[in-house]
N, C-alpha and C positions, 0 to 999 in steps of 0.2 A: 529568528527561525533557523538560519542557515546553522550559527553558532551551539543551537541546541541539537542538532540532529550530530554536529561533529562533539560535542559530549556525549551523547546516545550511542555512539559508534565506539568510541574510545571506553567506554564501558564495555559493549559488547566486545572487542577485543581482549580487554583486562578478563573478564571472567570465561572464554573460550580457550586464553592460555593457559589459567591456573585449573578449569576444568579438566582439561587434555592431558595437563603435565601428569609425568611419574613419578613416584619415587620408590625408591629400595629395590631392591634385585629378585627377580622370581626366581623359586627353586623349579625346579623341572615337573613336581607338582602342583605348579600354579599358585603357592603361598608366599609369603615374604619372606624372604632370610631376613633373621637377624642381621643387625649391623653388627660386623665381627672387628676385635681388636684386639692387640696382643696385651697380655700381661703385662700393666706396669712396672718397672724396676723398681726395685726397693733403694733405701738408700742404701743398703750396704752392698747391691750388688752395683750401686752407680759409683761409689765413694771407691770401689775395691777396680771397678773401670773409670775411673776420674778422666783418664787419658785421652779417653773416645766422647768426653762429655762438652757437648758443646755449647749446650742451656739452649733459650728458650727468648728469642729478640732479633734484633736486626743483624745481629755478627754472625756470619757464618764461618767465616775463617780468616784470622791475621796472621799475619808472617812478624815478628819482631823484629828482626836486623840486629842490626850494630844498635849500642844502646846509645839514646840521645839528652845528654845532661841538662839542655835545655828545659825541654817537655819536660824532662822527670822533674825541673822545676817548678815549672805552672802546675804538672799535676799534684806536686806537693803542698803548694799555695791552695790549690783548688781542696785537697784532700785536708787541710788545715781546716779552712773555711768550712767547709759541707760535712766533713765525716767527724770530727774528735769527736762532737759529743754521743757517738757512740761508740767510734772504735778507736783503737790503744794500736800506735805501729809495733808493739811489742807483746800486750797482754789483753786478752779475753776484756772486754768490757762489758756494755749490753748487747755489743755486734764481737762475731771472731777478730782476733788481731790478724792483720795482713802479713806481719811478720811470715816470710816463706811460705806464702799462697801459690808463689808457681810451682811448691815443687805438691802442691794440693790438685791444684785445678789450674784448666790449659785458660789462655788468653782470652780464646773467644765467653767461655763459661764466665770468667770474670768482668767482661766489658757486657755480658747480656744482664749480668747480677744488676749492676752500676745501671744499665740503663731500662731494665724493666724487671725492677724486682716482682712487682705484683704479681705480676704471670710466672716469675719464676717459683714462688711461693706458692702457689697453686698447683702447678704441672710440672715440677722441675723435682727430681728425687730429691736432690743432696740439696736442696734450697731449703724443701720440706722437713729434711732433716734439723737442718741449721735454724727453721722455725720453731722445731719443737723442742731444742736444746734450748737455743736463747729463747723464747716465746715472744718474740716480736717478729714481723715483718721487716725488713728496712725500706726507708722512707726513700719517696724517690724525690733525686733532690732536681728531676730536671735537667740532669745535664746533657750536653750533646755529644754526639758519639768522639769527637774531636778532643772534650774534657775527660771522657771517660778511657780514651787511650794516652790524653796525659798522664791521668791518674795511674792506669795499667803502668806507663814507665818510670812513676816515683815507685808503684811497689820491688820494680826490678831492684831499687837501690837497698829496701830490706831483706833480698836476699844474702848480700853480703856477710 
């Protein structure tokens, strides 16, 4: 008995809070505004600001340093392993070549690519772009933000 009356309560709680709640903003007529949002960037106005682009994941900003031959080697191991069979360190394949990606897109925008394409694909301009050039998504191969800034510092070696 006791157990059924503390489920009877916990219902009426759940449906007095969803009853009560609000949502959306009254305009001063008592109506709902729209949910307002800016105009998406296209990609040419993202690709033409690359600089400011930060993409769409857990990075929000890295600082590089001094470069570190190490990492850039496991990232290259790791980039061996997980990326050849779609991208070429030098020429377009079914994915763009990294060859001089940093002087494309900043760090962070690279390490969110690597570690969440899907969303970048979706919501990200110059992702969306690089979807509709190559027509594929890139596959998310899993890696951790640790591989994905290895990776970042094998690409530093194709800038050379």
């Amino acid at each position: 008995m006791k157990s059924k009356i503390v489920v009877f309560a916990g219902i009426v709680v759940i449906a007095l809070m969803t009853a009560c709640g609000g949502s959306g903003k009254k305009e001063a007529k008592g109506k709902f505004a729209p949910p307002t949002k800016a105009k998406p960037m296209t990609y040419e106005e993202a690709v033409a600001d690359w600089k400011n682009q930060k993409g769409l994941g857990p990075i929000k900003s890295i600082t590089l340093g001094e470069f570190d031959p190490e990492l850039a080697k496991k990232g290259e191991e790791i980039y061996k392993l997980k990326c050849t069979a779609c991208h070429n360190p030098d020429n377009d394949k079914i994915g763009p070549a990294p060859h001089g990606i940093l002087e494309r897109r900043t760090p962070e925008w690279i390490m969110n690519m690597i570690l969440n394409p899907e969303e970048m694909a979706k919501n990200d301009p110059i992702a969306r772009g690089l979807l509709m050039k190559y027509n594929t998504v890139m596959a998310n191969q899993g890696l951790t933000e640790e591989d994905a800034r290895a990776v970042l510092e094998y690409f530093r070696t194709l800038e050379e």
